[in-house]
C-alpha positions in Angstrom: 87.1 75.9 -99.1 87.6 78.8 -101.5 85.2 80.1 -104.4 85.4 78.3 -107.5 87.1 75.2 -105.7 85.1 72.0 -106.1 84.9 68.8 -103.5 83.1 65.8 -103.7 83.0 63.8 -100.5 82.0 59.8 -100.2 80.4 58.8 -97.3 80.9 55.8 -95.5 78.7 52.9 -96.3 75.9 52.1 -93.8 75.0 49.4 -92.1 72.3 48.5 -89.3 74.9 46.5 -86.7 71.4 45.1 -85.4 70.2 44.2 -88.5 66.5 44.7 -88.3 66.3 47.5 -90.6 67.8 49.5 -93.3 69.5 52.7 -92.9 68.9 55.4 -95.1 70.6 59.0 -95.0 69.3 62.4 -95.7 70.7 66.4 -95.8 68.7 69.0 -93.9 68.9 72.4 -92.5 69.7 74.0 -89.2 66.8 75.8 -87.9 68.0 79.6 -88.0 71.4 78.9 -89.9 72.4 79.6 -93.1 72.4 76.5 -95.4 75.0 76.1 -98.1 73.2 76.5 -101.6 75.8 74.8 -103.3 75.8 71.2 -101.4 73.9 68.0 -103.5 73.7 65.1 -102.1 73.2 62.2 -104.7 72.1 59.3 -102.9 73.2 56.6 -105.8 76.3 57.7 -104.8 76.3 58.7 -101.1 78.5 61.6 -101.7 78.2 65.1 -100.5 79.6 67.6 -103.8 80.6 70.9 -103.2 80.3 74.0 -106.3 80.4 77.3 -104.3 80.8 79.4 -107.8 79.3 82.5 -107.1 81.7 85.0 -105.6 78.6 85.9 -103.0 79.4 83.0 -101.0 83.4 84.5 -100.4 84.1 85.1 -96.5 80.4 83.3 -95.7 79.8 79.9 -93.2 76.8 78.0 -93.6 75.8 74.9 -91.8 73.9 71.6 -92.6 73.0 68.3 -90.6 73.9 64.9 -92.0 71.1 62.4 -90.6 71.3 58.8 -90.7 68.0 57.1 -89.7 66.8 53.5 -89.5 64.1 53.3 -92.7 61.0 52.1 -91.0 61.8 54.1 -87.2 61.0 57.5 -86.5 62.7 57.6 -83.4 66.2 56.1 -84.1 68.2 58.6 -86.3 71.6 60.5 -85.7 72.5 63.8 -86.3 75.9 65.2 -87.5 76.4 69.2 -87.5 78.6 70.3 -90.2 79.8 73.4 -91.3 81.3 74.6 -94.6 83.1 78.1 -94.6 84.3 79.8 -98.1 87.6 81.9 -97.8 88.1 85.0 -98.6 86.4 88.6 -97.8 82.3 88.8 -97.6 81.7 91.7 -100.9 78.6 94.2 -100.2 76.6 94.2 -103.5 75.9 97.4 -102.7 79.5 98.1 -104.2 78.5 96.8 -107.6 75.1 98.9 -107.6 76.9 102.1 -106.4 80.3 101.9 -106.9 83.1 104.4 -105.3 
């Protein structure tokens, strides 16, 4: 995506095919990854929305795990990786403090 752009993304609606519990789904990290500081998740809504407004996030990945889990299990859950990369050219602040 590129800085400044804005994307909201529906997930699909859940349902336990078994029907013995009640899935629920969460956002979380990858251990030792870079996690996008501009992702909410609103679960009213089940929708992932994108803001990457700062131009510090140009030329940058960062990753993040959809999980869906069944409510009352802590065993039964699915992990989905993702990855979210902003165009354009990673700036040095360093060229803002001392510029030239």
């Amino acid at each position: 995506m590129n800085q400044e752009q804005e994307f909201e993304y529906k997930l699909p609606a859940l349902k336990d095919n078994e029907g013995n519990d009640d899935p629920e789904v969460y956002i979380a990290n990858m251990t030792n990854q870079p996690f996008p500081p501009f992702l909410f998740f609103n679960n009213d809504t089940n929708s992932l929305k994108f803001t990457p407004h700062s131009i510090w996030y140009r030329g940058r990945t960062y990753y993040f795990t959809i999980v869906v889990k069944e409510m009352h299990s802590d065993s039964i859950f699915y992990t989905y990786y993702c990855t979210v990369k902003i165009a354009g050219e990673i700036l040095d602040p360093l060229t803002y403090v001392f510029p030239g």
